[in-house]
C-alpha positions in Angstrom: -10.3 -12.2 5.9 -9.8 -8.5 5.2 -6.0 -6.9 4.5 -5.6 -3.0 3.6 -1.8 -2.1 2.6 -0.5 0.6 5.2 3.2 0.7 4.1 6.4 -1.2 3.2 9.0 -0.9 6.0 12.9 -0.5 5.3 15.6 -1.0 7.6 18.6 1.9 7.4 21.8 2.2 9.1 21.7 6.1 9.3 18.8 8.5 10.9 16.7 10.2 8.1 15.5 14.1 8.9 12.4 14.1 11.2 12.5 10.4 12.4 11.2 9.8 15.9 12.5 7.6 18.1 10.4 4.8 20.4 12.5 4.7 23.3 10.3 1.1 24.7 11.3 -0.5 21.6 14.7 1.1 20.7 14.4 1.9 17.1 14.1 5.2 15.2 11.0 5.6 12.5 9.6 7.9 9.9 6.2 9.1 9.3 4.9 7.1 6.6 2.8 10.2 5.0 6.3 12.0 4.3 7.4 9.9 1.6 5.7 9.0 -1.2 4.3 5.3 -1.5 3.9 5.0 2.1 7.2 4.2 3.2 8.4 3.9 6.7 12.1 4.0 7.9 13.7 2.2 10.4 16.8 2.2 12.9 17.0 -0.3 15.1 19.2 0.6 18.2 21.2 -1.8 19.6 19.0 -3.8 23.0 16.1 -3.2 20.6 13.5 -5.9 21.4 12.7 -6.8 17.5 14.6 -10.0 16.2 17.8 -9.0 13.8 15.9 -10.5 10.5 13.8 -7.1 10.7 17.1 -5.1 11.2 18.1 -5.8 7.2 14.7 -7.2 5.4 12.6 -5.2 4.5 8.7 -5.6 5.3 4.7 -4.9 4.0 2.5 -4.1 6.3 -1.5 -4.3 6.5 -4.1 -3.7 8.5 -6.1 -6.8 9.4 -9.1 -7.7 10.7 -8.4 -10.7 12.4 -5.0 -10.9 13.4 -5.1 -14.6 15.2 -6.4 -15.9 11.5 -3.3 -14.3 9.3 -0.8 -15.5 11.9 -2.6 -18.9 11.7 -2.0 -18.5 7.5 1.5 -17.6 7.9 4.4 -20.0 7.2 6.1 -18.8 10.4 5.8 -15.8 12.8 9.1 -14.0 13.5 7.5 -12.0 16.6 4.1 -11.2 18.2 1.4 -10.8 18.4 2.4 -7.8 20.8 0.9 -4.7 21.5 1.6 -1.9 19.6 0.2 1.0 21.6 -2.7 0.4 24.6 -5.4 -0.8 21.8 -4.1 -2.3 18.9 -2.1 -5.5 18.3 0.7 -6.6 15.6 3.0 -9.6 14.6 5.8 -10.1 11.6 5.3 -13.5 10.1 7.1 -14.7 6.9 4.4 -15.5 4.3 5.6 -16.5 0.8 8.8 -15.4 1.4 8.4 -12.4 2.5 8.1 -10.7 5.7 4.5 -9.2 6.1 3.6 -6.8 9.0 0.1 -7.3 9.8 -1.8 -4.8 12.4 -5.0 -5.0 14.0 -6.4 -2.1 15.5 -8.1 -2.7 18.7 
């Protein structure tokens, strides 16, 4: 098993300057390469598809390179595996408690 860090997600209740939004998924997000430590933003719109734990807890993601074995080492998966654009894969698990993003690209 191989995990790289890629950033720690936080939930917000107001837009930050130069978010974009993913109109499939109904949330706004930053670019994690504008803030320091790799952060990444979120606003989740209301009808969003993401379960309401992600809304207010903040996560870590990584990119992994065998998604099927992390989820399998997880205590629980809170969504996913789905696709996250036409090649790679994700899922939010709680591990330890804490919520862990982990990405596979395709």
């Amino acid at each position: 098993m191989a995990a790289t860090y890629m950033h720690i997600g936080i939930p917000i209740t107001n837009k930050k300057p130069g978010m974009v939004y993913n109109e499939g998924a109904k949330f706004w997000c930053s670019n994690v390469d504008d803030y320091d430590y790799k952060i990444e933003y979120l606003k989740f719109e209301e009808g969003t598809p993401f379960p309401e734990v992600l809304h207010r807890t903040p996560h870590v993601a990584y990119k992994v390179d065998d998604l099927e074995t992390y989820i399998a080492d997880a205590d629980s998966v809170i969504c996913g595996p789905m696709m996250a654009n036409e090649t790679d894969r994700l899922a939010f698990v709680w591990k330890d408690g804490a919520i862990l993003e982990l990405y596979q690209e395709g």
